[in-house]
N, C-alpha and C positions, 0 to 999 in steps of 0.2 A: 480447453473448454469444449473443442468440438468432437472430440471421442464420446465421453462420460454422457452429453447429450445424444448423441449419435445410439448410444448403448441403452439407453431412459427412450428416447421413442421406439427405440426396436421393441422392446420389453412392452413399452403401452399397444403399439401397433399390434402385436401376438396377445395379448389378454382380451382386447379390442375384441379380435379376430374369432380367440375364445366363444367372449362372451356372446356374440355374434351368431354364432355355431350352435351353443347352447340354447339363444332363446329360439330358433329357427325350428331349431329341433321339437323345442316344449310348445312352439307353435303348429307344429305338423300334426304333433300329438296330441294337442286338444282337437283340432280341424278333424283328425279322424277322428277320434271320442264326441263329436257333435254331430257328425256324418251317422255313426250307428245310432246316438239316438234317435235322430231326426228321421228312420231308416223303421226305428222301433215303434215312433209314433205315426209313422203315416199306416203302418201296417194294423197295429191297433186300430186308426181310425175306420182302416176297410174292413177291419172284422167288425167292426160296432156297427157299419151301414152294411 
């Protein structure tokens, strides 16, 4: 019994790990994609005053 589970948390622990990575990343990437907006409207607003 304590292999097969030994092998099943390894396997969850690296998907875990994964998925972890991945939304860090899709996190980074919206943080910048709202950074230029926020970038594009302050700019705007000093060209409007």
């Amino acid at each position: 019994i304590g292999a097969p589970l030994e092998t099943l948390w390894r396997r969850s622990g690296d998907s875990l790990e994964t998925l972890w990575r991945r939304s860090g990343d899709a996190l980074e990437t919206l943080w910048r994609q709202l950074q230029r907006l926020l970038q594009r409207q302050f700019l705007i607003i000093e060209v409007d005053n």
